[in-house]
C-alpha positions in Angstrom: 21.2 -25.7 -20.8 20.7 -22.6 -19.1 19.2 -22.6 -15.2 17.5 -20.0 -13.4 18.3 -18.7 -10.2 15.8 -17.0 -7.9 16.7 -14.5 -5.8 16.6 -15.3 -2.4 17.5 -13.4 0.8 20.6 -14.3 2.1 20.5 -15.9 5.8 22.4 -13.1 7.5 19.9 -10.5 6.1 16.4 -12.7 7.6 15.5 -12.3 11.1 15.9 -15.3 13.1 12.6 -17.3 13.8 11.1 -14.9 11.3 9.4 -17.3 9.2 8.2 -20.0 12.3 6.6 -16.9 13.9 4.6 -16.0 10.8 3.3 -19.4 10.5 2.7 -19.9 14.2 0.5 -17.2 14.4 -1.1 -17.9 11.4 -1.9 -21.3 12.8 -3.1 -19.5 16.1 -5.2 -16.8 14.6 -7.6 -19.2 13.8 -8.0 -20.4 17.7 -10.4 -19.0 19.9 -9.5 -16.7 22.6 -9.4 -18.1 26.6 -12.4 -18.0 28.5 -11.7 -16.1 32.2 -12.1 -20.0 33.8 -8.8 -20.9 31.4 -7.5 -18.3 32.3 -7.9 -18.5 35.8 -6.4 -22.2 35.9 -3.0 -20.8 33.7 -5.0 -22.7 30.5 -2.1 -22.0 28.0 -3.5 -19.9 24.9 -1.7 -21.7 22.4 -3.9 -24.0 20.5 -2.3 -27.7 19.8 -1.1 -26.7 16.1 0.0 -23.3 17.5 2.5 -24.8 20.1 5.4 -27.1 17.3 5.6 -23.6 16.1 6.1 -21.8 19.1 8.7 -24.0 20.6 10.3 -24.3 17.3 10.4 -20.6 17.3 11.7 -20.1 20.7 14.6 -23.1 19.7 15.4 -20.9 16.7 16.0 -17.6 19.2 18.1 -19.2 21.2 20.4 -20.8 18.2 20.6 -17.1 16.7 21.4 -16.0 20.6 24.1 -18.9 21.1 25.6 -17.9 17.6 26.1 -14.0 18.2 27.7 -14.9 21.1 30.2 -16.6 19.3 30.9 -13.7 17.2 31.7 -11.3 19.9 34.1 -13.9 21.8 
């Protein structure tokens, strides 16, 4: 029984939050802009669907952050 095996990128070759980024702005590309009233009041620009992403991108940074600091201790 033969398997295949797909070549993949390995982990330390992929940016960190590479992939949540993509798909967070793909999620906010389809949200419309501010108006100047939102953005008077400090209306956030991320739509609902956009934000999971954002904070799960942000949580990813810091992770990759925490771990190169580990490597230069």
């Amino acid at each position: 029984m033969s398997t295949e095996h797909v070549a993949t990128p390995a982990l330390a070759n992929r940016r960190p939050a590479a992939s949540v980024i993509a798909e967070c702005l793909r999620v906010q590309a389809s949200v419309p802009p501010n108006t100047a009233v939102h953005r008077f009041f400090g209306v956030s620009p991320l739509g609902r669907d956009a934000e999971p992403w954002y904070v799960g991108a942000l949580g990813e940074l810091e992770v990759a952050r925490r771990l190169g600091a580990l490597g230069t201790a």
